[in-house]
Backbone bond lengths (Angstrom), bond angles and torsions (degrees), N, CA, C in turn:
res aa  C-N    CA-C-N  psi(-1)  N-CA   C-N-CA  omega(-1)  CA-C   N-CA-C  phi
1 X - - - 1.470 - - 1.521 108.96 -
2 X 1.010 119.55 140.97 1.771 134.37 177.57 1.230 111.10 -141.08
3 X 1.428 111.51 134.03 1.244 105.59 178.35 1.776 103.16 163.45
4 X 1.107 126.09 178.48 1.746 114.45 151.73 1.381 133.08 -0.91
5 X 1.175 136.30 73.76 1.531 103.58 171.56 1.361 135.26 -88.77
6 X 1.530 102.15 137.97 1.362 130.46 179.54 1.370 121.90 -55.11
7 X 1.004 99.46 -82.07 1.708 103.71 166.68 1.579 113.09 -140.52
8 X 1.485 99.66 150.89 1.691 111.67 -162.85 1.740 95.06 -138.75
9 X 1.136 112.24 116.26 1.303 121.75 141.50 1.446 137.09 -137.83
10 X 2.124 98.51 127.90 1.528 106.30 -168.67 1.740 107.39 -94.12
11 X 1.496 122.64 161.72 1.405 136.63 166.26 1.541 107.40 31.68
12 X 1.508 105.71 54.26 1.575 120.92 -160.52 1.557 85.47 -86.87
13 X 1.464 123.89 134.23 1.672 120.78 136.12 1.534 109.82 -152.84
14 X 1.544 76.07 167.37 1.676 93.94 179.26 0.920 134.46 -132.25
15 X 1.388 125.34 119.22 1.653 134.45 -171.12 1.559 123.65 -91.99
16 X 1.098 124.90 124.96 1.486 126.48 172.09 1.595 114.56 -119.41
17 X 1.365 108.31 133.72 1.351 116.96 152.20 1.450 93.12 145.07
18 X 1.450 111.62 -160.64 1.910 111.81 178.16 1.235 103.70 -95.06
19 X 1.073 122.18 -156.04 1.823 127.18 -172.58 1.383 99.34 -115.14
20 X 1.902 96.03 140.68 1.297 127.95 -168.47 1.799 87.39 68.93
21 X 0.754 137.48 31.34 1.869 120.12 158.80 1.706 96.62 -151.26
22 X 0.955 117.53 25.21 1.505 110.65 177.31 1.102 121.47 -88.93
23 X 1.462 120.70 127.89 1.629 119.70 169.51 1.558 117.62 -106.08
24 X 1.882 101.23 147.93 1.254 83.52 179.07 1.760 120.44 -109.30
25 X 1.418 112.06 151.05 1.479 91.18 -152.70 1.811 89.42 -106.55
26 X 1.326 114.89 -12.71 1.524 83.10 -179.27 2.423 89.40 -148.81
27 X 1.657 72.16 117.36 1.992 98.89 -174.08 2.254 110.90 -64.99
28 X 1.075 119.41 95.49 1.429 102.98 149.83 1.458 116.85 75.40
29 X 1.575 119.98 6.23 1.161 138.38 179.54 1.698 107.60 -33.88
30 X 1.173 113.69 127.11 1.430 127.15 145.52 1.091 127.37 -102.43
31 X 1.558 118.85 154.79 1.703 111.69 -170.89 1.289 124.56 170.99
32 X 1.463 123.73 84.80 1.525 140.28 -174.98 1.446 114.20 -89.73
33 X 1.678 106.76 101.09 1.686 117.70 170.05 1.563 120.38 -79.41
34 X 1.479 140.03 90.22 1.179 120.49 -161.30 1.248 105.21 -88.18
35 X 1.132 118.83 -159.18 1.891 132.77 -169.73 2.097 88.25 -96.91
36 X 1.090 107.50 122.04 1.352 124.87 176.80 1.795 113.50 76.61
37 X 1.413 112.56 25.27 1.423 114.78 160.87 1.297 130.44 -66.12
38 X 1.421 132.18 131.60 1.610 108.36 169.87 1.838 86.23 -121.76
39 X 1.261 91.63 120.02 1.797 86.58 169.61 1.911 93.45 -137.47
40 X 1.245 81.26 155.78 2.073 102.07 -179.57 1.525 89.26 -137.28
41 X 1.848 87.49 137.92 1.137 120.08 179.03 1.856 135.54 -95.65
42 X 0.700 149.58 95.01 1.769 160.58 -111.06 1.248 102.73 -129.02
43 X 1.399 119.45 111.40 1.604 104.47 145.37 1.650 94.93 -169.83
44 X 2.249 115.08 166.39 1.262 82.38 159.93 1.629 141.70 -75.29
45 X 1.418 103.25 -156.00 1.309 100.92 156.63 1.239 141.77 -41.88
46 X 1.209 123.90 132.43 1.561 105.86 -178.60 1.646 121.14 95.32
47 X 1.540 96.23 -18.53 1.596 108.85 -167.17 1.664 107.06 -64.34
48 X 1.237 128.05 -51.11 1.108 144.83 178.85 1.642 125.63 143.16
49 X 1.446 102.09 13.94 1.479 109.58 -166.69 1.610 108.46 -49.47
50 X 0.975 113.84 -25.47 1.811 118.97 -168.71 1.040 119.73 -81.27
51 X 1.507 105.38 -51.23 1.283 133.42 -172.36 2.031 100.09 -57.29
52 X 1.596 98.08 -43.25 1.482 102.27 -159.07 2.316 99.57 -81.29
53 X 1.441 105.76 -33.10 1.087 124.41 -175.87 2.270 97.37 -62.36
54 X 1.353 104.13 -53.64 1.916 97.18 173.83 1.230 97.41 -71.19
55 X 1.142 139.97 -55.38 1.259 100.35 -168.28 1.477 137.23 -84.01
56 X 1.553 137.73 -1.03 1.314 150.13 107.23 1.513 93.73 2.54
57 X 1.726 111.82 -86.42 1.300 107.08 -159.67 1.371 145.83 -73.48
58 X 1.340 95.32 18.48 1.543 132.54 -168.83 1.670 117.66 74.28
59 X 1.581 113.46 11.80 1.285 106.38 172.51 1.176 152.70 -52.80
60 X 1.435 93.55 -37.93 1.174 140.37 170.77 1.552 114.35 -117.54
61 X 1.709 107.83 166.14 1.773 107.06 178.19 1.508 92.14 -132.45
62 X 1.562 101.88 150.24 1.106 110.70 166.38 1.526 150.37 -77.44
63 X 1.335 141.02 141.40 1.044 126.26 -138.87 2.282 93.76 -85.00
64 X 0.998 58.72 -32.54 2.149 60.56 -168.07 1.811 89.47 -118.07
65 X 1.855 102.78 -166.98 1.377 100.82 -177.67 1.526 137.41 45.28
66 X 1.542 120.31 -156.95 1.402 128.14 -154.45 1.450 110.75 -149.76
67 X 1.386 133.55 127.57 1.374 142.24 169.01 1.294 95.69 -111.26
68 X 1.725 118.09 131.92 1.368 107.24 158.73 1.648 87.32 -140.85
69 X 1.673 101.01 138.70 1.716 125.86 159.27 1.207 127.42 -128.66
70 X 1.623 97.92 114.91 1.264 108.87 -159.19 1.506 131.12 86.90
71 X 1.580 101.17 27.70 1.377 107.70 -169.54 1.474 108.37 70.57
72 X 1.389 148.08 -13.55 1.697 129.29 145.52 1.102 145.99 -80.46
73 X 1.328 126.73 116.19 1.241 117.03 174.21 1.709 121.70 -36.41
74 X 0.957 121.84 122.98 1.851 124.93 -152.51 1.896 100.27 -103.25
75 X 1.895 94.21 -24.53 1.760 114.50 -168.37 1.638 92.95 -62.47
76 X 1.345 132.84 -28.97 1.308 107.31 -177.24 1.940 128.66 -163.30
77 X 1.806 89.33 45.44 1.299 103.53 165.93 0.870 116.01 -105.08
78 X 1.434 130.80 -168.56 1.596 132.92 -137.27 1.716 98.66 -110.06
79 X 1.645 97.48 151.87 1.352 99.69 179.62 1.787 110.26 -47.80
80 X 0.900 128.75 -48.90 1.637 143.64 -179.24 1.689 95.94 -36.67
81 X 1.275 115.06 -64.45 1.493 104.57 -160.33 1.389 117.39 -108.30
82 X 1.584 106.08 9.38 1.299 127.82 145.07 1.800 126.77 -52.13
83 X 1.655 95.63 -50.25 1.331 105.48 160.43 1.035 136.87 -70.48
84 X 1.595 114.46 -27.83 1.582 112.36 173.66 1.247 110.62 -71.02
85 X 1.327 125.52 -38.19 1.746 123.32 169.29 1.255 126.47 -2.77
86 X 2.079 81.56 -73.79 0.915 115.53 -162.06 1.478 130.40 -71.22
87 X 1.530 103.64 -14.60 1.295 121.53 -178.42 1.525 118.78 -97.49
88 X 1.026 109.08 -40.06 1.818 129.61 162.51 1.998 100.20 -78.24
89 X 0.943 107.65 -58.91 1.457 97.99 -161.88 1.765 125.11 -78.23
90 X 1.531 105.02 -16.33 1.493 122.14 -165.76 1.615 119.72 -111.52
91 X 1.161 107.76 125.87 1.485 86.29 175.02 2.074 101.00 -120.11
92 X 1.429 119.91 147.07 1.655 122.47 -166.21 1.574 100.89 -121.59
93 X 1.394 115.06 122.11 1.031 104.52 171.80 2.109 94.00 -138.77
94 X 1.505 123.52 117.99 1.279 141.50 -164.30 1.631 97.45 -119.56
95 X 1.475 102.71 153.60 1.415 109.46 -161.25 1.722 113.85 -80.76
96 X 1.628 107.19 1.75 1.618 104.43 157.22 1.408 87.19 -110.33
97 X 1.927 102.09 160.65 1.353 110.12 -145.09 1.702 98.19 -97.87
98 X 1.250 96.62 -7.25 1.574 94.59 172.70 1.616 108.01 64.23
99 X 1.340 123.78 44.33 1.540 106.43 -178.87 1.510 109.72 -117.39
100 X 1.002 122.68 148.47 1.690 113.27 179.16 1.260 111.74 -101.70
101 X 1.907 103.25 116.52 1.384 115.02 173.09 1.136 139.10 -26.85
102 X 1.509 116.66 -27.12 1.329 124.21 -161.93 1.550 122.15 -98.15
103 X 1.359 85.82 5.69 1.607 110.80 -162.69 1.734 105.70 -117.57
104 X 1.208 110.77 134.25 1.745 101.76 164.25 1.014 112.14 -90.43
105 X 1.534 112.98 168.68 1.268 144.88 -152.79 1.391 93.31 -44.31
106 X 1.305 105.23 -82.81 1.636 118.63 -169.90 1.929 108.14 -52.18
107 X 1.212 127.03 -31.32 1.274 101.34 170.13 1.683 111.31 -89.04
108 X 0.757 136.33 -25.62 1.788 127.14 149.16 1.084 100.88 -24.67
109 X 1.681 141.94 -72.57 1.172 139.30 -136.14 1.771 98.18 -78.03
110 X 1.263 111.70 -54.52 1.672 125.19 -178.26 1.488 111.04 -74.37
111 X 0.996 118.44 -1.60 1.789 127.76 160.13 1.621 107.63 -24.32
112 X 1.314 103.00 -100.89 1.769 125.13 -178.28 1.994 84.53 -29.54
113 X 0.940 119.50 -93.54 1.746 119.84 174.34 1.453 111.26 0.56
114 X 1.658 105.23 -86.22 1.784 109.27 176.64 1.427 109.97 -43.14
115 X 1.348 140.61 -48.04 1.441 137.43 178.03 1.192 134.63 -44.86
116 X 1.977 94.74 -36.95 1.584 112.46 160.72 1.435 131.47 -61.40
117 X 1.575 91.76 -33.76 1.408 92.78 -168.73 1.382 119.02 109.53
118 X 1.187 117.82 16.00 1.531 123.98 -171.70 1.596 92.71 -101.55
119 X 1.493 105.22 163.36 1.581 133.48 -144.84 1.791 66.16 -81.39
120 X 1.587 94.68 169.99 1.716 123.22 172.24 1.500 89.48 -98.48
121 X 1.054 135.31 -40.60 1.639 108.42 -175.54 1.758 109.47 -76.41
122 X 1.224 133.74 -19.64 1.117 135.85 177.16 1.599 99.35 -80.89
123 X 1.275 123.36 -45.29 1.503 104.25 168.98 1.414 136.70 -62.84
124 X 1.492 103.17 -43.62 2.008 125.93 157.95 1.877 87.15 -29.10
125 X 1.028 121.04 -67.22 1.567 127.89 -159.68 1.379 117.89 -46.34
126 X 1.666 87.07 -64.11 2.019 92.05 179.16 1.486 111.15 -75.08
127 X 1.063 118.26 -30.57 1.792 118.03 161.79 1.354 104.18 -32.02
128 X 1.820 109.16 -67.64 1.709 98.37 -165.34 1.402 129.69 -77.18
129 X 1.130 111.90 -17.98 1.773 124.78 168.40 1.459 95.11 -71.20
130 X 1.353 129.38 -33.52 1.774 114.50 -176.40 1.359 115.42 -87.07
131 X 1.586 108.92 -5.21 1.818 109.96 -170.97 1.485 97.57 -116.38
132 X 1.363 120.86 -9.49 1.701 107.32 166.53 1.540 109.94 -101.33
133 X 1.365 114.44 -6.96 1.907 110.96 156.12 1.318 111.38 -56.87
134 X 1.466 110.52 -57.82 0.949 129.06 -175.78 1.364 145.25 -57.69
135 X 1.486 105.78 -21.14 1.518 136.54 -174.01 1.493 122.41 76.67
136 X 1.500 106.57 28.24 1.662 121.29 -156.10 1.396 100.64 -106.89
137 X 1.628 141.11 -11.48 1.102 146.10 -159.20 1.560 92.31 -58.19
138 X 1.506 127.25 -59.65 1.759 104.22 -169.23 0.927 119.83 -80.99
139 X 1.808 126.07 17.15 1.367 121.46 -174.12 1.656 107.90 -113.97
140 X 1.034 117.44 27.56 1.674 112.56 -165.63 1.318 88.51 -89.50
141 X 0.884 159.17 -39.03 1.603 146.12 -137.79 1.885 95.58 -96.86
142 X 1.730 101.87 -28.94 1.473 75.78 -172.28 1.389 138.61 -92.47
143 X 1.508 149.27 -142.65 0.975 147.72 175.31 1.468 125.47 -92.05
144 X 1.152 153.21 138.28 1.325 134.48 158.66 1.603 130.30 -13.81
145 X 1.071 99.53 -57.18 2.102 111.96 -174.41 1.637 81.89 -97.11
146 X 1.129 134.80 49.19 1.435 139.56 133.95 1.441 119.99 -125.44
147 X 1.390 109.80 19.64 1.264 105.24 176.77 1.755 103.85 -144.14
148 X 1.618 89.80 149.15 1.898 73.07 174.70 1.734 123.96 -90.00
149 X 1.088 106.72 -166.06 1.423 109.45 -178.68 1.369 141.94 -44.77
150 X 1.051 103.27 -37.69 1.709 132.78 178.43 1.739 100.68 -92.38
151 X 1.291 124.11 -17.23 1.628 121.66 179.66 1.461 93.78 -83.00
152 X 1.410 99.85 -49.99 1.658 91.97 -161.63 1.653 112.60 -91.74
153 X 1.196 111.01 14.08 1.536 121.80 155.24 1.523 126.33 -64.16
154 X 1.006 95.98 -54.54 1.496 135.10 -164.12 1.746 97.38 -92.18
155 X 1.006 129.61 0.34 1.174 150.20 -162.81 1.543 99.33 -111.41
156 X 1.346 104.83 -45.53 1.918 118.99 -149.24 1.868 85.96 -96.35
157 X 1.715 106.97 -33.28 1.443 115.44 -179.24 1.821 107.27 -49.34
158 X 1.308 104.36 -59.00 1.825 119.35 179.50 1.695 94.58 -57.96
159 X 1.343 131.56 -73.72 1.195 114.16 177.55 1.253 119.34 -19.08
160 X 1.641 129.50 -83.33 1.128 101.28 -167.72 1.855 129.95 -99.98
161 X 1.757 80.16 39.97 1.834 86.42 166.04 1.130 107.94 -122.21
162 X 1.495 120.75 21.56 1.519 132.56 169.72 1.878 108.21 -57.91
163 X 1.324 117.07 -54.90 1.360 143.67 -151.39 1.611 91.43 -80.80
164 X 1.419 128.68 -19.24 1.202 121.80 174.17 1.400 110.11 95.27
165 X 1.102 161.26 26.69 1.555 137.99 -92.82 1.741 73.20 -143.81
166 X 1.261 99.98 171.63 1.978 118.83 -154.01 1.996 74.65 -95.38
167 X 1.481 122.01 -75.06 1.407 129.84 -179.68 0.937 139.86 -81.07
168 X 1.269 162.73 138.59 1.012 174.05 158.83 1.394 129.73 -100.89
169 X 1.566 106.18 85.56 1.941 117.54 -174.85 1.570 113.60 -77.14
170 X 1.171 119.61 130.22 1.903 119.96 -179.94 1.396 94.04 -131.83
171 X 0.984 115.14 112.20 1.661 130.04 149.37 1.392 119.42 -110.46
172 X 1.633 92.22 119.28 1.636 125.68 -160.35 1.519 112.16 44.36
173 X 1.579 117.13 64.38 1.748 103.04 -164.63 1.402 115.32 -48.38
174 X 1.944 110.47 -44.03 1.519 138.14 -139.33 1.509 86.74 -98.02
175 X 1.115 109.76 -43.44 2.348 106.60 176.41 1.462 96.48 8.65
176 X 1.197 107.72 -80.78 1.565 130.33 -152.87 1.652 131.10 -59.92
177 X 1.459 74.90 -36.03 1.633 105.31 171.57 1.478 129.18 -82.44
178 X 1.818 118.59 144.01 1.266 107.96 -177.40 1.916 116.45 -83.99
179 X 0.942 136.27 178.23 0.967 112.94 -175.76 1.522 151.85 -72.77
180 X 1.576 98.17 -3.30 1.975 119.78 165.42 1.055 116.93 -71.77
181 X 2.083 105.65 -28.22 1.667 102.17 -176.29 1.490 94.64 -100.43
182 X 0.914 135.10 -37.58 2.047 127.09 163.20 1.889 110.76 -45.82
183 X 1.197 101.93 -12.69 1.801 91.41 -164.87 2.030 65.60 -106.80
184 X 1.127 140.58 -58.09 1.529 120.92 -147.04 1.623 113.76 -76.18
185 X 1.882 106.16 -19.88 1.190 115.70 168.93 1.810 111.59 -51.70
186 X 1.241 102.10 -58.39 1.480 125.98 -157.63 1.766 104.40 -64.12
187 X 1.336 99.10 -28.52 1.767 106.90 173.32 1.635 99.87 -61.60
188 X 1.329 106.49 -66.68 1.356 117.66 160.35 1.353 131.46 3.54
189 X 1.330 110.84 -60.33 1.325 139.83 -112.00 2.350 69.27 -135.97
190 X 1.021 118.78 -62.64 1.497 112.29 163.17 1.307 135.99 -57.31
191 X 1.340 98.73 -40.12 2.018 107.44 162.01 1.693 111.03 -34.90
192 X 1.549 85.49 -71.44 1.575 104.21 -176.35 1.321 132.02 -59.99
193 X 1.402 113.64 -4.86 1.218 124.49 -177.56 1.813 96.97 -111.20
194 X 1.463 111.06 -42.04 1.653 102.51 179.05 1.496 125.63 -68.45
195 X 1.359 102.75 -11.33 1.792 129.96 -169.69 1.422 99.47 -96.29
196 X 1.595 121.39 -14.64 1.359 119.06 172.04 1.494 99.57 70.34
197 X 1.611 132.32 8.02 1.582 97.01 152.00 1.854 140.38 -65.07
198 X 1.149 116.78 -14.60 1.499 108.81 155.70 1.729 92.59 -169.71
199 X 1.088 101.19 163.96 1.514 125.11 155.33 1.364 139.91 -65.60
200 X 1.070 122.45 120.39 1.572 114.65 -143.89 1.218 92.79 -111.47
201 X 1.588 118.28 136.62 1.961 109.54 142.80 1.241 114.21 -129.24
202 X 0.883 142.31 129.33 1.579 160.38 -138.77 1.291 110.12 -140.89
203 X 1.697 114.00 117.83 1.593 125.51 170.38 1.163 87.64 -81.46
204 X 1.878 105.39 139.90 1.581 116.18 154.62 1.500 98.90 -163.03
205 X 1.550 107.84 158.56 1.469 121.57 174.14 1.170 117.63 -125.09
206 X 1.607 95.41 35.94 1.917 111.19 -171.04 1.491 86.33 -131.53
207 X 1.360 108.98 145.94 1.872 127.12 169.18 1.241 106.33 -93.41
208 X 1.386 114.88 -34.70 1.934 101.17 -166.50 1.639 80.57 -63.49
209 X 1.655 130.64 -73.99 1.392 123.34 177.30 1.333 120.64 -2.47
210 X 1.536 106.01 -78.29 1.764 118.20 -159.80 1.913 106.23 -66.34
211 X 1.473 117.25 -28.68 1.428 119.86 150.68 1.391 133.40 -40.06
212 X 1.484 118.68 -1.82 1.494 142.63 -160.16 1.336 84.09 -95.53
213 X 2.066 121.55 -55.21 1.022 107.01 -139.29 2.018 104.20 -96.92
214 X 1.649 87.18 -149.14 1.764 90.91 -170.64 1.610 99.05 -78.92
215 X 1.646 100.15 -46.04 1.140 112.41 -133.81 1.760 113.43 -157.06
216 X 1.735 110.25 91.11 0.867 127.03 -147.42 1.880 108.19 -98.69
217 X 1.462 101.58 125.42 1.995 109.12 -170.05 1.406 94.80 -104.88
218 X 1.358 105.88 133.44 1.857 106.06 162.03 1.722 118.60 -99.07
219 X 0.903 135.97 114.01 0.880 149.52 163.51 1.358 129.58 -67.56
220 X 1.404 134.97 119.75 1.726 129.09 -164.83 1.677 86.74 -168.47
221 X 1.377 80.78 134.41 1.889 95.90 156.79 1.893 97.66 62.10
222 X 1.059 118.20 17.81 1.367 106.52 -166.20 1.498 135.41 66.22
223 X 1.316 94.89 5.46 1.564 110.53 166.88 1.694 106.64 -96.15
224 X 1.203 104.84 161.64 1.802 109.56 151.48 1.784 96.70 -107.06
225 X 1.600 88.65 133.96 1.415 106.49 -177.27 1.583 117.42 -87.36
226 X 1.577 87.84 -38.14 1.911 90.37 -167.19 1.731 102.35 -155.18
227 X 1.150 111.04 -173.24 1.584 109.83 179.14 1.598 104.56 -155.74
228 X 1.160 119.12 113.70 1.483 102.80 164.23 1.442 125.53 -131.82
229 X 1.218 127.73 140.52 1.418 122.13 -176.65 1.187 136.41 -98.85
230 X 1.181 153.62 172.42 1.353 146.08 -142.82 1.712 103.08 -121.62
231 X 1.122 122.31 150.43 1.672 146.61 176.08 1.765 115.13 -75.66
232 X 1.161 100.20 -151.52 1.066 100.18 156.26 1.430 114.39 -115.34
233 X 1.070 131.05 22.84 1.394 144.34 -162.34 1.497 118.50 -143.39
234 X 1.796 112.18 93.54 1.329 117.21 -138.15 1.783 97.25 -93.36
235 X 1.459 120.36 4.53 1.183 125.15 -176.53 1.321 98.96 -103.68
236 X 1.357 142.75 -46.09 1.161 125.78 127.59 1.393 148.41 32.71
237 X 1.362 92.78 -91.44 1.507 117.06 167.68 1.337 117.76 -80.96
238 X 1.201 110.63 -10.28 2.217 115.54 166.87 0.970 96.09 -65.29
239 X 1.645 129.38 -50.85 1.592 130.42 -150.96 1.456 101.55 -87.60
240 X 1.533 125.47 -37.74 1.177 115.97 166.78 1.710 116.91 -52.44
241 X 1.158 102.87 -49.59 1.839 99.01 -175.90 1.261 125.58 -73.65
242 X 1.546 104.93 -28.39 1.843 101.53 135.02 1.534 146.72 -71.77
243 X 1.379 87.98 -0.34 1.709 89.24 152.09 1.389 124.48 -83.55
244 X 1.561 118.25 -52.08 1.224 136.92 158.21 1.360 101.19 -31.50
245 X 1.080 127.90 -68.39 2.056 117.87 -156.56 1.048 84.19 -79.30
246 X 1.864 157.70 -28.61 1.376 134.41 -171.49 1.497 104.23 -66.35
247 X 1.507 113.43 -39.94 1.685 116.48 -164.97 1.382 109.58 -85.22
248 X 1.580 112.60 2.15 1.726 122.37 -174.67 1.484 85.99 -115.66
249 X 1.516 132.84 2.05 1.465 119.36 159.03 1.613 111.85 79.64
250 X 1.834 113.89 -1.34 1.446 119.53 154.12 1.273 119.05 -93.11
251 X 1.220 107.52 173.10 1.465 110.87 174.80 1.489 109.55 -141.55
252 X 1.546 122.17 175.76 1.285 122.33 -147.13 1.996 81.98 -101.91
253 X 0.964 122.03 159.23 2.045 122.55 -157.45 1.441 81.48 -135.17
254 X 1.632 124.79 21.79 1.178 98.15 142.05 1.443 121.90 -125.00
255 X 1.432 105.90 65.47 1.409 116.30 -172.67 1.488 113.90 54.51
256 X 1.697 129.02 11.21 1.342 105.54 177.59 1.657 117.33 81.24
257 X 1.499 132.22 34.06 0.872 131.40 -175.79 1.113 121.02 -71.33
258 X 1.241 106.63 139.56 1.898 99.50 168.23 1.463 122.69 -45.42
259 X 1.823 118.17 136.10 1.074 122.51 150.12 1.571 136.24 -42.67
């Protein structure tokens, strides 16, 4: 991929604990997000997928090296314009759906919007272009615990691609989900990436998942081990990335489902 870059981080790591007892959980990382990437990130437990996914998203800072989004270094400006980044530049979608009960569908989604300060008819707007991608058009009126799992996923998805944002981070989106609403998320989750509204990178420790994307990183020991990318043939590339996690000694924790 060539083009814009999104986010870049060189000889990235990160150390935890006090001194003389510190470990480091993620070694020397490299890592170029361009403008229309979809890459998912692989490894087992323990590997550092999380660790490496906050700090990408400015959650976290890194212990050594450089994050820059959007062309800034993110490792050491101020909380203030840390946040604007993050609000203009980021979009979060985590495997609880994060929606507030008290709220319907459609104002969940136009939330981040109302906060800004943008008109209610300009939000009414991007709501409905994000809930008929989505397949959400007859569900705006209702409540959270009126919808099931995969609605209000895909729900939390439009939330934070309301704001327009350059990226889009998912850690474990589908976790939660059974597998019609993980396979309808993940279509989703391709629209938006082939339509060029943002660039996606996505933690997962599932292959049918990481088969969604372009361009698949393994992660182990806090290293990235390998990288491989996908064809035009997305069953294919399941069996390839289950080769990879068999010879990296993981396996896919969702029993290995068919492509």
């Amino acid at each position: 991929m060539s083009g814009k870059k999104v986010v870049e981080i060189r000889n990235m790591t990160k150390d935890y604990g006090a001194k003389g007892f510190r470990t480091r959980v993620l070694k020397g990382i490299d890592l170029t997000i361009y403008e229309g990437d979809f890459i998912a990130i692989m490894g087992p437990s323990g590997s550092g997928k999380t660790t490496l996914l906050n700090i990408l998203s400015s959650i976290d800072r890194p212990s050594q090296g450089f994050v820059t989004l959007d062309g800034k270094n993110i490792s050491n400006i101020s909380n203030q314009e840390l946040s604007q980044i993050r609000r203009d530049k980021i979009g979060f979608v985590f495997q609880d759906y994060n929606l507030l009960d008290t709220m319907t569908l459609q104002d969940n989604i136009a939330l981040p919007l109302s906060l800004n300060g943008v008109s209610g008819k300009i939000c009414l707007e991007k709501v409905q272009k994000l809930a008929e991608t989505f397949g959400l058009t007859r569900h705006l009126d209702k409540y959270p615990y009126q919808l099931s799992g995969g609605q209000k996923q895909r729900g939390a998805v439009c939330r934070a691609l309301i704001t327009g944002p350059e990226i889009l981070f998912a850690d474990e989106p589908t976790g939660a989900l059974d597998s019609k609403a993980g396979k309808d998320l993940l279509e989703c989750f391709r629209t938006v990436n082939e339509t060029g509204q943002a660039a996606i990178l996505m933690v997962t420790h599932d292959a049918f998942c990481a088969s969604y994307a372009g361009d698949v990183y393994f992660l182990n020991d806090g290293k990235m081990r390998c990288r491989i990318s996908r064809g035009n043939d997305r069953k294919e590339f399941y069996d390839r990335i289950m080769e990879v996690q068999a010879s990296m000694g993981g396996a896919s924790e969702n029993g290995g489902e068919g492509a």
